[in-house]
C-alpha positions, -999 to 999 in steps of 0.1 A, spaced: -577 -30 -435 -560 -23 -402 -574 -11 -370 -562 20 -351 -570 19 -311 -571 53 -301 -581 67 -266 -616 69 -265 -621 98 -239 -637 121 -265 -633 105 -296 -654 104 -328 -671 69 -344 -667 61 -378 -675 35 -398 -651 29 -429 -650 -11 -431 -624 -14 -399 -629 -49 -380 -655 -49 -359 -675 -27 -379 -664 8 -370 -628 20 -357 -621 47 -329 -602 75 -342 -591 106 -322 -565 127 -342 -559 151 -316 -559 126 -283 -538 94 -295 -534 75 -264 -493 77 -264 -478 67 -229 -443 83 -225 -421 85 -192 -440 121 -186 -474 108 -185 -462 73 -169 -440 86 -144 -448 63 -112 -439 34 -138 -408 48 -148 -379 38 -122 -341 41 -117 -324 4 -118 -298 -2 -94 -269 -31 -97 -267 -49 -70 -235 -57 -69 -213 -26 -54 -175 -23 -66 -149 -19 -36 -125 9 -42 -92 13 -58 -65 -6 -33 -27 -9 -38 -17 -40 -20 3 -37 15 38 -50 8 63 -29 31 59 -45 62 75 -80 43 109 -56 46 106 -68 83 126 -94 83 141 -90 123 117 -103 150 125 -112 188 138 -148 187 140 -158 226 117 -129 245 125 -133 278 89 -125 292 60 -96 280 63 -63 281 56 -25 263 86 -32 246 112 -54 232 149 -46 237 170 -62 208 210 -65 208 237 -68 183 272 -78 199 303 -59 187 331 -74 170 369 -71 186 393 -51 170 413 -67 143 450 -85 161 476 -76 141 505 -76 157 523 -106 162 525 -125 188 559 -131 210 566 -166 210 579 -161 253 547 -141 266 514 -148 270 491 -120 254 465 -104 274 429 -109 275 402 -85 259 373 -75 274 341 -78 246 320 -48 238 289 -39 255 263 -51 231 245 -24 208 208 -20 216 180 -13 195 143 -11 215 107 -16 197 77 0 216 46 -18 214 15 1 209 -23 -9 198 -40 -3 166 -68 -10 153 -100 2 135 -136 -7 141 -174 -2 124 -208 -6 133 -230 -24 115 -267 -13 123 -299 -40 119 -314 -15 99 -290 -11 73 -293 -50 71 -329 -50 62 -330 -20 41 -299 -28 19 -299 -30 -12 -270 -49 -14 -252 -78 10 -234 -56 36 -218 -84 56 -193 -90 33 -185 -64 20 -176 -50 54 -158 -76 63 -135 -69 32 -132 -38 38 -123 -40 78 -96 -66 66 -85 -45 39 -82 -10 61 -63 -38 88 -32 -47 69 -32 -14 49 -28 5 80 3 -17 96 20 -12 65 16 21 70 30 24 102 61 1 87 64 29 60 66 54 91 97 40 105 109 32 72 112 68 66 127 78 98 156 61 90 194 81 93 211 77 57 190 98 32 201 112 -2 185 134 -25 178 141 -61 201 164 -82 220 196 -65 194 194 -36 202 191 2 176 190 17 136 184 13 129 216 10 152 218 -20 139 193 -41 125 204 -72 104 183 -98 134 181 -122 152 162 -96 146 122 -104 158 93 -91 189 86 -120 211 58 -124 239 73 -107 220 80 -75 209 40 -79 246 31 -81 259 51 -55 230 41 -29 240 2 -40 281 10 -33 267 27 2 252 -6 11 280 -28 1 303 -3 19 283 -7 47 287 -42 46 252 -46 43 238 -85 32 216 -83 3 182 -95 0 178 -116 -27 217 -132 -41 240 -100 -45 207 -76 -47 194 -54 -25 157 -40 -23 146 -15 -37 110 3 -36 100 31 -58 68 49 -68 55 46 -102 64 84 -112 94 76 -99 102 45 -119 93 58 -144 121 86 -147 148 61 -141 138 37 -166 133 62 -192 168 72 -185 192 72 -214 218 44 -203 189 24 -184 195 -5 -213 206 -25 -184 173 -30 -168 163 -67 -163 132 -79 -161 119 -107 -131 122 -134 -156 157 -134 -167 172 -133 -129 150 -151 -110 161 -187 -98 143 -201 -70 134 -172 -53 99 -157 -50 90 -127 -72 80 -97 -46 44 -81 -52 47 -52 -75 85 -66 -84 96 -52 -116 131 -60 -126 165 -56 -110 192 -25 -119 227 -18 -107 223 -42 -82 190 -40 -71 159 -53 -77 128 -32 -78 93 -32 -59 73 -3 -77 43 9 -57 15 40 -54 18 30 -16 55 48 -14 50 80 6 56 118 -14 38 149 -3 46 182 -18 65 197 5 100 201 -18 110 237 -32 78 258 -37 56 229 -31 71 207 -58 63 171 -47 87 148 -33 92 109 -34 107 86 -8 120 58 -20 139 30 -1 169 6 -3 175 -24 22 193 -52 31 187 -77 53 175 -69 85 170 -31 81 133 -37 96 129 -52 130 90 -61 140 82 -72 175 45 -86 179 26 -90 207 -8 -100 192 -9 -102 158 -37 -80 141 -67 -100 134 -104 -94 123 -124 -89 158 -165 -95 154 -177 -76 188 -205 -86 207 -243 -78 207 -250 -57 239 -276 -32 229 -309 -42 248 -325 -44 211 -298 -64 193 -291 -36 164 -259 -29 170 -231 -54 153 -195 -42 159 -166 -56 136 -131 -42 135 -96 -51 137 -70 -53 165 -38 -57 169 -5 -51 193 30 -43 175 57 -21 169 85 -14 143 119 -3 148 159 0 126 175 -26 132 201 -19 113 212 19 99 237 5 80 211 -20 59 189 14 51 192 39 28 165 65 12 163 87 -13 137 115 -18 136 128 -54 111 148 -79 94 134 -111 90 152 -142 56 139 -146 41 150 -111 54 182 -101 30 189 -74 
């Protein structure tokens, strides 16, 4: 027969052949241990490892493709020229006189202010010791991460200052974008013949660039007469793929990414996407110290305080109108 343990705080003996000659039996006081009565044993686990946040990854500061060539010496900013052509001769020439000379064109100008940025944290002794997980890393990661995602925000900045702009549907403005308005094929086509018109040199063979949000893509590609869309694969030659690239459309090939800028500030808040064409040099970038990861030093008369950040020294400016176009549409599946 089988023996029952049973708490023995007030329990009653009996003797019905169990081993050991008797077997403690307490009906009303079994000795049960739950996480209510074992409560200090009971405990939370934690993982260790800790996830890092949802990132997109930087990719509109690669639009730079204009940087100072010959600097002549430092300074808060970087003047850039672009000579201007003569005007066509076509008249002809007499064969008795001699025809007179033609003064060049002052240079066009197009000036990058430098400015600082940067970004910096403070890692405490404390939190080393008490941390549950390894810190040092992590905010190293994260300090690099917040370094290039902020430069390519200030790229996206000027980006969107630029002077050609069109807009989705019957709107004219902003303000007068509603969510119906997409980015269509016929807005694609007409932004491409701008470019060409422009005399604008494509990025990539005959293609321009092209950078679109997701909600936006994904208007134009459910488009009906979109059965033109090719993807990376089928053009692609010996030229890189872009991060995000996702196929190339009436003459442009596609970057599509969360990191495009839209804020609801279209017709009665409706939300409104920028997206951006480019040729070749559309972006200038003039550097004067290339953000990098900066570990500070140690000077708290305890040695607690660890400073790491980033720094850097740069600026962005158009180079070239006539290489930039945006568009700011709606999508029908993000209205505000």
């Amino acid at each position: 027969m089988s023996t029952v343990y049973t708490a023995l705080s007030g329990g009653a003996q009996s003797t019905n052949g169990g081993l050991g000659g008797g077997q403690y039996n307490t009906a009303s006081n079994v000795g049960t241990f739950t996480p209510s009565n074992g409560a200090g044993l009971v405990q939370k686990a934690y993982d260790r490892l800790v996830e890092f946040a949802l990132r997109s990854q930087p990719l509109l500061r690669s639009v730079a493709d204009k940087r100072p060539a010959q600097q002549a010496m430092p300074g808060s900013s970087v003047v850039l020229q672009i000579y201007t052509d003569l005007s066509q001769a076509t008249t002809a020439l007499s064969e008795q006189v001699d025809p007179n000379s033609v003064a060049l064109g002052t240079p066009s100008q197009v000036t990058v202010t430098l400015a600082e940025y940067g970004n910096a944290a403070l890692v405490t002794r404390k939190l080393q010791l008490f941390s549950l997980a390894d810190v040092d890393p992590a905010i190293a990661d994260i300090i690099a991460f917040n370094m290039a995602d902020s430069v390519d925000e200030v790229a996206q900045t000027t980006l969107r200052a630029g002077d050609n702009v069109f807009y989705g549907g019957a709107a004219t403005s902003t303000g007068t974008v509603t969510s119906g308005m997409g980015l269509t094929s016929a807005l694609v086509r007409k932004t491409v013949a701008k470019l060409r018109a422009g005399k604008a040199v494509p990025r990539k063979g005959s293609m321009y660039w092209a950078a679109v949000h997701p909600e936006v893509s994904h208007d134009l590609r459910a488009e009906t007469g979109a059965g033109g869309w090719r993807l990376p694969h089928e053009y692609q030659s010996n030229d890189n793929i872009w991060a995000g690239e996702i196929g190339e459309y009436e003459g442009a090939y596609f970057i599509e990414s969360p990191r495009l800028y839209n804020a609801t500030d279209g017709a009665t808040s409706a939300r409104v996407f920028r997206s951006y064409f480019a040729g070749k040099q559309a972006l200038a970038e003039a550097v004067s110290e290339e953000p990098h990861v900066v570990i500070g030093p140690v000077t708290d008369k305890l040695m607690r305080f660890r400073p790491i950040g980033w720094y850097g020294v740069l600026g962005f400016a158009i180079y070239r109108q006539a290489a930039l176009y945006r568009i700011e549409t709606g999508s029908s599946i993000n209205a505000t």
